[in-house]
N, C-alpha and C positions, 0 to 999 in steps of 0.2 A: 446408507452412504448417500451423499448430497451427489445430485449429474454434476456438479462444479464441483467436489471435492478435487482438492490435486494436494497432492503431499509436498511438502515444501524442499524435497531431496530432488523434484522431479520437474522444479519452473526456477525462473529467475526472474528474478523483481528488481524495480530500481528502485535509489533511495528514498527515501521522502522527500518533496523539494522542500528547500529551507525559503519560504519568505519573508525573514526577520521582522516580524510582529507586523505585518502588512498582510492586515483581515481580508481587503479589498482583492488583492493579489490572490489571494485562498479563493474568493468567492469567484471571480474572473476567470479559474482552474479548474469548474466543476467540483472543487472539493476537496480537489489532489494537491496537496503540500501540507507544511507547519506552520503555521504564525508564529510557536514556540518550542523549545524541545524540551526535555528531560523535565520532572517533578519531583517533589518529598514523598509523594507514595503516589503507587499506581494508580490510583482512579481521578489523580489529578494530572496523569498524561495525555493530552491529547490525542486524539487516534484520524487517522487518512487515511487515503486512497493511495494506494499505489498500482502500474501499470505493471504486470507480470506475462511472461512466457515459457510455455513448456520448452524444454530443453528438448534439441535435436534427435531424430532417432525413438522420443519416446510416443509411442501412440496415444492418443485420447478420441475419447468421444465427446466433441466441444469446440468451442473457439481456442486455436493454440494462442493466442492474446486476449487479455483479459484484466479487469483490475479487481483486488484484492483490497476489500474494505478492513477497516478496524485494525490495521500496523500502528501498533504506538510509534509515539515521535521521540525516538532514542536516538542518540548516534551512537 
């Protein structure tokens, strides 16, 4: 088990940001958003950053914030 692993029953994440096809927006974001959402098949989803935190009450060994690479861009 990764020191980062967290179960996703046990953080909260925000959405992806939507920056409607504005690459410059993505890059100005460190990375964090969509240019575009959903595809015809998985490996043409694009994937971000999102910021996440452990939910109240649960312990970790870690930063309780944190971001979470590789969230496809669904809504």
């Amino acid at each position: 088990m990764s020191f980062y692993f967290r179960p996703n029953e046990f953080v909260d994440c925000e959405e992806p940001i939507d920056h409607k096809g504005n690459k410059t927006a993505k890059d100005v974001a460190n990375g964090h958003g969509c240019v575009k959402f959903g595809g015809s098949r998985y490996e043409d989803v694009e994937k971000t950053k999102v910021w996440c935190a452990v939910l109240p009450r649960i312990e970790c060994h870690g930063p309780k914030k944190f971001a979470r690479t590789g969230v496809p861009c669904v809504k």
